[in-house]
C-alpha positions in Angstrom: -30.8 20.1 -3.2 -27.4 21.2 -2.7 -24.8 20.9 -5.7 -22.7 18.5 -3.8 -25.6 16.6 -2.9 -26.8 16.7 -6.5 -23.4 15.3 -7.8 -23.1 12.6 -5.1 -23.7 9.8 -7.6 -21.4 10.6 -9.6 -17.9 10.3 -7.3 -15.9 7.6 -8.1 -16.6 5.3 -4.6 -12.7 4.0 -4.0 -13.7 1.6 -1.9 -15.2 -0.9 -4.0 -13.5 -3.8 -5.8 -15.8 -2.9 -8.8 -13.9 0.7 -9.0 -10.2 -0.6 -9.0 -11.5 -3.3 -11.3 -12.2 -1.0 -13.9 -9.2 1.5 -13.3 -6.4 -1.9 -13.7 -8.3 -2.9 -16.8 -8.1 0.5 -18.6 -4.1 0.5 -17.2 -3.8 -2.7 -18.5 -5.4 -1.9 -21.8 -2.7 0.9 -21.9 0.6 -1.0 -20.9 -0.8 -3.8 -24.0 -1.4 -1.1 -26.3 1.7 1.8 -25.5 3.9 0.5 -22.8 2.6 2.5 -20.2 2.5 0.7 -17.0 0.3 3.6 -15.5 0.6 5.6 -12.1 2.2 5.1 -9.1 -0.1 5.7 -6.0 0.6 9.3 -4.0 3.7 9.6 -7.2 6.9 8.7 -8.1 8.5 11.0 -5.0 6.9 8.8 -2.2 7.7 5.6 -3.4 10.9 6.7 -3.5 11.2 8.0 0.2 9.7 4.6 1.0 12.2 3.1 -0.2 15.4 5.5 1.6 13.6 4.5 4.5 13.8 0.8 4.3 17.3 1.1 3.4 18.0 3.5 6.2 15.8 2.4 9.1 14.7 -1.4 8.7 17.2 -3.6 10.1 16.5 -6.5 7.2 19.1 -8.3 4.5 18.1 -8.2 0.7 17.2 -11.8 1.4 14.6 -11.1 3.7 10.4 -11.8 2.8 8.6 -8.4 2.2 4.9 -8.3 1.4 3.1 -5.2 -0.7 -0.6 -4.7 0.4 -2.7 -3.7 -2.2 0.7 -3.6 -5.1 -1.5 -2.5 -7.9 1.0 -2.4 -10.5 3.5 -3.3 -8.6 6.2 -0.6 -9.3 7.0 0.0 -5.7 8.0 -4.0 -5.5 9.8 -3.6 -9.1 12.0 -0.9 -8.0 13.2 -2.7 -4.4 14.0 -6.1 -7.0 16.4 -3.3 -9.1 18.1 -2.7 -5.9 18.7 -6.2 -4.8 15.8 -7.5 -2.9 15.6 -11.2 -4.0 12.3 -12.3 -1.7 9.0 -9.9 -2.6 5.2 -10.8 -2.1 2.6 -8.7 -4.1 -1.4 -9.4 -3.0 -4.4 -7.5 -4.1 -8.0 -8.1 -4.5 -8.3 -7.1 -8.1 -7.3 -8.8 -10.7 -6.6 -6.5 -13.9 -3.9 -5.3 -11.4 -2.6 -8.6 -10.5 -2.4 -9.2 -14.3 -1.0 -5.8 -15.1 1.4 -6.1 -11.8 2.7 -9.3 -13.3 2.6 -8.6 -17.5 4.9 -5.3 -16.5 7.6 -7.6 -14.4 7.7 -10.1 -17.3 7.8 -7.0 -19.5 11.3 -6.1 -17.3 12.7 -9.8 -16.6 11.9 -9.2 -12.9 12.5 -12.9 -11.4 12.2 -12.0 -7.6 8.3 -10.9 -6.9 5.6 -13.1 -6.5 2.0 -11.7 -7.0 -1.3 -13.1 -5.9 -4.8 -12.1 -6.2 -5.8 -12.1 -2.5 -8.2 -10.3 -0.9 -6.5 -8.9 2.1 -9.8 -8.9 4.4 -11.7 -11.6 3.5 -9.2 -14.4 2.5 -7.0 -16.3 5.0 -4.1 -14.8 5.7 -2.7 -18.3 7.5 -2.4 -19.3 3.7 0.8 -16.5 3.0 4.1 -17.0 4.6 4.9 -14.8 7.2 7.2 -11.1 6.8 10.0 -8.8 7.8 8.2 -6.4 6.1 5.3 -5.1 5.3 4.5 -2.0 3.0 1.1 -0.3 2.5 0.8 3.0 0.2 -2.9 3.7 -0.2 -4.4 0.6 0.9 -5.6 1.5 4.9 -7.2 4.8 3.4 -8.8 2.7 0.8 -10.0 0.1 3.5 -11.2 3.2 5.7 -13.5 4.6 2.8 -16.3 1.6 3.8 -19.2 1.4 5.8 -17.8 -0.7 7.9 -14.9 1.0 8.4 -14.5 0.4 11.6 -14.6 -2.9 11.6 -12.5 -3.6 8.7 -10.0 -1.5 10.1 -9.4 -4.0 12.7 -9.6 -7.0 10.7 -6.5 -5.2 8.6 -4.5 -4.2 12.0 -4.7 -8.1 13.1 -3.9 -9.6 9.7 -0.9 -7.6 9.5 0.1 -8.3 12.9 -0.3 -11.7 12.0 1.7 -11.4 8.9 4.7 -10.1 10.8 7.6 -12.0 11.8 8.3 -11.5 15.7 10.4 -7.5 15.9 8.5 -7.0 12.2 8.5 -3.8 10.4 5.2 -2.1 9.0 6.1 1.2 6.5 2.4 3.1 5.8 1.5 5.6 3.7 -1.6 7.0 4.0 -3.8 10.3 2.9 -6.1 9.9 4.8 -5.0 9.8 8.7 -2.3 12.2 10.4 0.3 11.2 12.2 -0.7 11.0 15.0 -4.3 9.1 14.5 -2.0 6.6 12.9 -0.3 6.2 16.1 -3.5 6.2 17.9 -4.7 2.9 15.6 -1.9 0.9 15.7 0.3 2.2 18.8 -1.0 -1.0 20.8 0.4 -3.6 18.7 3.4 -1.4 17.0 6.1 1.3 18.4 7.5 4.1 16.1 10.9 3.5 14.0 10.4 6.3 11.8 8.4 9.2 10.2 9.0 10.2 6.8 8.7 14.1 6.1 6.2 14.3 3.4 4.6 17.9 1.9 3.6 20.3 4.4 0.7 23.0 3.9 -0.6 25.9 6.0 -4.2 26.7 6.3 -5.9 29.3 8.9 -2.6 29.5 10.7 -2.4 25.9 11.0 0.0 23.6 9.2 -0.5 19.9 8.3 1.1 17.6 5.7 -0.7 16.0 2.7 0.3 13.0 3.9 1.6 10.6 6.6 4.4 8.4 6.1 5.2 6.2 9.3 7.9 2.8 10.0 6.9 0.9 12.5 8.0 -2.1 14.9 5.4 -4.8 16.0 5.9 -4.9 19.6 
């Protein structure tokens, strides 16, 4: 047996609700205990590009809805209500993060995000109103990790086209797909705006980036 084969068992499997489960509820055992309302997703760096990017390049007031896939703690959402936003949606399927997400916003007298324990694939997404914008950082890679990738990966393409308001805007992050197999999954249903430049790195004479960071335009 081979030593990764032998260690198998013990990698952390992402995408299960059991996993993130037990991550919020050490974070939120933390944030009770020292103030620390844990880790932003791909760092502090990305979120803030995100958020240059939707000031720059999406053509939406202050005023206008904008949903977070997957918020987790919500700090992405926290720092768009600092700026001004006055109409943000937070959903995701565990619910130590929904609780974290929401004791760290009381924590900071944040009075513009509303967070919701929703699972994304499973519950109806008729039930949420519909969005200018919405943001994913993490959540499509997370979604990829299963089985049935495949076919959840479709479910999450048409619930967010769903979600958008007609000429929406989708901003993803992910870690797991380049550039341009992002444009290969969604380019049906969305155009390109934007591409963030994220971290580059060069390997065997070829260079990628550690991540992909796209804006895009339901068509």
């Amino acid at each position: 047996m081979s030593f990764d084969e032998d260690n198998s068992q013990d990698k952390p499997n992402l995408a299960t609700e059991e996993y993130w489960n037990d991550t919020y509820n050490v974070e939120l055992d933390n944030f009770k205990n020292f103030g620390d309302p844990g880790a932003e997703w791909f760092g502090h760096s990305i979120g803030l590009k995100m958020i240059k990017c939707i000031q720059s390049n999406c053509k939406i007031s202050q005023e206008d809805p904008i949903l977070d896939v997957g918020c987790g703690n919500a700090l992405l959402l926290i720092e768009l209500a600092k700026l001004g936003f006055s109409n943000l949606y937070g959903i995701d399927y565990s619910a130590p993060a929904v609780k974290l997400a929401n004791s760290i916003v009381e924590d900071q007298n944040i009075e513009n995000i509303t967070l919701k324990e929703f699972d994304f694939l499973t519950d109806d997404v008729k039930t949420l109103p519909t969005f200018s914008l919405v943001l994913d950082k993490g959540t499509y890679d997370v979604v990829s990790m299963d089985d049935e990738s495949k076919e959840k990966r479709n479910r999450y393409k048409e619930n967010i086209v769903d979600l958008l308001q007609s000429n929406g805007m989708f901003l993803i992050v992910s870690c797991n797909w380049t550039q341009l197999e992002l444009n290969a999954q969604f380019g049906d249903v969305f155009q390109v705006v934007h591409t963030i430049p994220t971290p580059s790195f060069q390997f065997g004479g070829a260079v990628g980036n550690t991540l992909s960071a796209t804006l895009y335009q339901k068509l």
